[in-house]
N, C-alpha and C positions, 0 to 999 in steps of 0.2 A: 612051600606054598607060593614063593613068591616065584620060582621058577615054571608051574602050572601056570599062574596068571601071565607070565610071557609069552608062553607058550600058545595062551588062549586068544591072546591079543593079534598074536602074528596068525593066529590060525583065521581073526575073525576078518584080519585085513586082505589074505587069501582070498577067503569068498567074495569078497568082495569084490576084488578085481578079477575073479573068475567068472561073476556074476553080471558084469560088465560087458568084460570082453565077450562074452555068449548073448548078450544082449544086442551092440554091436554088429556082431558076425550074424546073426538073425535079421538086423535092419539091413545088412549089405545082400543078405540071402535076399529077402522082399525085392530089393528092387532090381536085382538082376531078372526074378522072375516078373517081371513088369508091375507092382505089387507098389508103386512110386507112392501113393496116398499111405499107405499102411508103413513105408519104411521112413515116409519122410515124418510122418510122426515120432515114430519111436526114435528116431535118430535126433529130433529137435529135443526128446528127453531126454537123452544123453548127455547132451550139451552140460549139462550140470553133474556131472558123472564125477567122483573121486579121484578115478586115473588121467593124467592129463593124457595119455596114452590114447582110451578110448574116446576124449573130450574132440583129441585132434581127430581121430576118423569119425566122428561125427559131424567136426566143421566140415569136413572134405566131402562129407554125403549129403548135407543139406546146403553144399552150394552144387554138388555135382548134381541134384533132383531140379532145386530150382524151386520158382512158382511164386506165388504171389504171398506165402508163408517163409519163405527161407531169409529173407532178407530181414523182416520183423523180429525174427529166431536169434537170428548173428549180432545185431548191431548193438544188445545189451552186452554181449560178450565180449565189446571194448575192454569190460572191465577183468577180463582173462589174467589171470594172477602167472601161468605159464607163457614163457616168452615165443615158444616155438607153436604154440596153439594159438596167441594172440595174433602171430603171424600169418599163420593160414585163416584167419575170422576176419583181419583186415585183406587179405588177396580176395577170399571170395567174395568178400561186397562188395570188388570192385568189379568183378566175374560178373556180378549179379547185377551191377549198375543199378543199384542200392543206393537211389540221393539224398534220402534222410539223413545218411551217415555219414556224405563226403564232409561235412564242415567239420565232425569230430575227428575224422580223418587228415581233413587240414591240421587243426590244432594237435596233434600230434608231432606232429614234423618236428619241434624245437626241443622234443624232450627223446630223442631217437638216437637209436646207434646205428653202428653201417647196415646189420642184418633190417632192421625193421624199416629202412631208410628206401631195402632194395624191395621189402615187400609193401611199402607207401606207393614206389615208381610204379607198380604193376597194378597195384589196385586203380589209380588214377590212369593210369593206362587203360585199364578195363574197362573204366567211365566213359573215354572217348573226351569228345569236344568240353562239354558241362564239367568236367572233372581238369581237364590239362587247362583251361580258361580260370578256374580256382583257383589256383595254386601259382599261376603268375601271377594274378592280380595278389595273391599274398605275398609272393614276393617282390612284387611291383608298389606293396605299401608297408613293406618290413624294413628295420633298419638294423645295423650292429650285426648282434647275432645271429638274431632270427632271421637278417635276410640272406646270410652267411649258410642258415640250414637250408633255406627254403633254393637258395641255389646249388645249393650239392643237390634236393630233389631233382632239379628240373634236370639237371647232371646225369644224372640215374633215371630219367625215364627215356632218356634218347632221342633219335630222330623226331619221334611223334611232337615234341613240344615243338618242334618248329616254326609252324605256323602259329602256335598262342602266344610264341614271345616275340617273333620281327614284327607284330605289332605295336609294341613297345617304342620302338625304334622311332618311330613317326614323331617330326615336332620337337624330336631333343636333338642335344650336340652328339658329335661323340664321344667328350669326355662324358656325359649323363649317361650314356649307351654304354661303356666301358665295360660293366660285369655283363651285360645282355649280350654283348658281341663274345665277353669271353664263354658265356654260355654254348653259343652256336659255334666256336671253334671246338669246345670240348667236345664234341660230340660228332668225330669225324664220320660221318657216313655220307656216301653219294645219295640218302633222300634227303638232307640239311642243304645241299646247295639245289636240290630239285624243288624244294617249299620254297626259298629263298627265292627266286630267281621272278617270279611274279610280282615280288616289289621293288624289281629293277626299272618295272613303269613309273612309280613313285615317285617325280621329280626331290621330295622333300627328303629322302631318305636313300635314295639312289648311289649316292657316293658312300654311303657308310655301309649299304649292302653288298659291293665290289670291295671293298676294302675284308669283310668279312670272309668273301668267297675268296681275298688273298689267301685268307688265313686257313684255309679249307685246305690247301695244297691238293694234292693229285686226287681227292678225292671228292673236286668239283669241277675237274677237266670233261670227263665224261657227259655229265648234265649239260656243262655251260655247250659242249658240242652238238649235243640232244638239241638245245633248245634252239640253236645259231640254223639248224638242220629243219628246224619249225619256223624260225623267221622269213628262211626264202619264202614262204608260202602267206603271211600275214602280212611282211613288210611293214614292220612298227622302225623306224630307223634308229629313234635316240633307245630303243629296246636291244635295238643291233648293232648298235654300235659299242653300247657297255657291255655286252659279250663279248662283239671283239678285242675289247681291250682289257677283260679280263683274262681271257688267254692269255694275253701279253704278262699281264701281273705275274701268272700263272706258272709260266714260262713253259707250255705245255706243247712240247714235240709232237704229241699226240692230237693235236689242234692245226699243225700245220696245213694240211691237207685241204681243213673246211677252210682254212683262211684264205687260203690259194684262191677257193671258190669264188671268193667273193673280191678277188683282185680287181676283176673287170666292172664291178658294179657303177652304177650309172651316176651313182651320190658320190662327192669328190671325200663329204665328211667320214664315209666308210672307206673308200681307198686308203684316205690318209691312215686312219684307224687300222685297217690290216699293216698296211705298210711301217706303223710304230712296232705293232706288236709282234709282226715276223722278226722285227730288229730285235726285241726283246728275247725272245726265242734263240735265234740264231746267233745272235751279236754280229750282226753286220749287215 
């Protein structure tokens, strides 16, 4: 008897996820045939499905639909009991740029492991500006821990936070700058000294922004060249002259060339300026 009753159980949990999965595969079927109203329904009732299996390819199709329903659908599904399902319900609201849900999305951060950590980066990535502007101001008001998590985020979303955190920078020392500058060091990509490099105008923040693109090494040689290549043409001087002397920091061979350019220049304060940072360069 009690062997029948196991037997009955596993047969009933079968259907189940048989019943699912065809359920599923039927909402994927709709919207391939252009059918987006009729699948994005049946896939928002999915959402509550048994299998975390079909749960996930339901988050995956009611953010891949979209609309002015998908984001309302997702953002109860915080509450996702499956770790790799709550993963893709927090990627797609950020796919979806879903505002309702970035603060809960904030308040996440401090209770995260590395996986939910890298799909927090991408969601707010998805957000754009309103979302990367969030998340520093949390961790522009967290302390201890929290602001310990909230900087492995900004870590993990890359280049893009660039701009929302040399913000920051404005007004303080460098010791107060200290985890902000090491933000923008971790995060070595030539578009972190390309964001960076507009608030070399900043008289207030100017020396700790070259100090950063020290930290960048070769992988702000490129930019700081870009930009020295755009100065002949604007002639901002004290803008021209802390590129060329971050070359120099830089110690960037591959800078030699533009510095050449600007040997002859008319300002004695930029001659001098290449003429440090060739010495830098070359040692002699």
């Amino acid at each position: 008897m009690f062997a029948i009753k196991h037997k009955m159980i596993w047969l009933i949990l079968i259907i189940f996820v048989i019943t699912g999965c065809a359920s599923i595969e039927k909402a994927e079927s709709l919207h391939r045939q252009g059918e987006k109203e009729a699948a994005l329904d049946m896939a928002i009732s999915l959402l509550e499905d048994d299998s975390p299996k079909v749960r996930l390819r339901a988050v995956k199709l009611v953010g891949k639909i979209g609309g002015p329903e998908a984001g309302p659908a997702l953002h109860p599904r915080l509450a996702e009991s499956d770790d790799r399902v709550l993963r893709e319900v927090v990627r797609n609201l950020g796919s979806l740029q879903y505002e309702p849900a970035m603060e809960d999305l904030a308040d996440m951060v401090t209770e995260s492991n590395t996986d939910m950590v890298r799909a927090l980066a991408d969601a707010f990535k998805g957000y754009g500006k309103p979302g990367l502007d969030l998340i520093v101001s949390r961790y522009d008001s967290s302390q201890g821990s929290n602001r310990a998590d909230y900087k492995d985020l900004l870590i993990a979303v890359g280049p893009e936070i660039a701009d929302s955190i040399s913000k920051l920078l404005k007004g303080r020392s460098f010791f107060e700058n200290r985890d902000t500058f090491e933000i923008l060091r971790s995060v070595k990509n030539p578009r972190v000294a390309t964001l960076m490099i507009p608030y070399l105008a900043d008289e207030e923040i100017a020396d700790q922004v070259m100090e950063a693109m020290r930290h960048l090494g070769r992988n702000a040689a490129e930019a700081t060249i870009t930009a020295l290549q755009k100065q002949k043409k604007t002639g901002e001087l004290l803008v021209t002259e802390r590129l060329i002397r971050i070359l120099g920091l830089l110690k960037a061979k591959s800078g030699i060339e533009m510095l050449e350019s600007y040997s002859q220049h008319e300002s004695g304060r930029i001659r001098n300026a290449v003429e440090n940072s060739l010495y830098q360069i070359r040692g002699f």
